[in-house]
N, C-alpha and C positions, 0 to 999 in steps of 0.2 A: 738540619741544624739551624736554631736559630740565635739568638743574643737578645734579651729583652729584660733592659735593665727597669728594677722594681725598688715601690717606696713602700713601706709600711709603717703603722701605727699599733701599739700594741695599745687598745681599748680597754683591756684587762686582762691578768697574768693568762688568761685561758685564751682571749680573742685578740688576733691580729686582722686588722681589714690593710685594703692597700691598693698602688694600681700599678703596671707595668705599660713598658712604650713596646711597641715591636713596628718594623718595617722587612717585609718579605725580601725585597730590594729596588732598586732608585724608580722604577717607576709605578712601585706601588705606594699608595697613599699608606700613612703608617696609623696604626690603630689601638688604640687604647683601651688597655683591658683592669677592669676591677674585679676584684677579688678577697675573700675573707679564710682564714683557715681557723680552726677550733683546734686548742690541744689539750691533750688530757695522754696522763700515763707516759711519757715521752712519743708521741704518734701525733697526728691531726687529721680536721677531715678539712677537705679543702673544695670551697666551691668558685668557679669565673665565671666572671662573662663578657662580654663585648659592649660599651655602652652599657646601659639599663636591661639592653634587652633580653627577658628570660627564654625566647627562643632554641638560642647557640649557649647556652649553660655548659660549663666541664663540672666535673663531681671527681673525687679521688680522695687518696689517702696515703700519706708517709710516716717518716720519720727525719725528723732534726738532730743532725750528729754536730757537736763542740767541738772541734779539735783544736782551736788556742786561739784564748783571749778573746770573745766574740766573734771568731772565725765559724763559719758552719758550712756543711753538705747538708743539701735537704732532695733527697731520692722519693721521686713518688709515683705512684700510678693514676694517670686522669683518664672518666671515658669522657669520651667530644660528645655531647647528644648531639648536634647537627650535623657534622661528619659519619658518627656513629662508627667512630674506632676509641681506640684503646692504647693509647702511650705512655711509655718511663721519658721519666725527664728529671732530670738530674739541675738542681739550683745549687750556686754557690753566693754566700756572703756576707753581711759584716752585721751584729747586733751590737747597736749603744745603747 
């Protein structure tokens, strides 16, 4: 489990880019991750990464649920290519 609170920018109704903080815990240095999703259809595809570097890339795809007043769940599946697993991870939060 982690906590890795996210900013984004919607660039265009279809593209949001953005980045997120994460810290594993206190004596790991915390890391800053960017990020872009593409929507279409209600779904998106979604790519990260760590700094710049295209190395450690994730790749995946969801879906964005509304449930009130720019409230959301965003459920989705990433694979890690550096790790080379495959995770559900569950976002919650706030669209202005």
């Amino acid at each position: 489990w982690s906590i890795a609170p996210t900013v984004g920018y919607g660039v265009t109704d279809n593209l949001m880019v953005g980045m997120n903080v994460s810290q594993a815990d206190s004596a790991s240095d915390m890391v800053y991750d960017l990020h872009a999703r593409y929507f279409w259809n209600g779904y998106f595809a979604y790519v990260g990464t760590t700094g710049f570097k295209t190395d450690d890339m994730s790749i995946g795809m969801g879906k964005m649920f509304t449930f009130h007043k720019g409230m959301y769940l965003d459920p989705k599946i990433v694979y890690d290519m550096e790790e080379k697993t495959t995770n559900l991870m569950l976002g919650m939060g706030l669209k202005f």
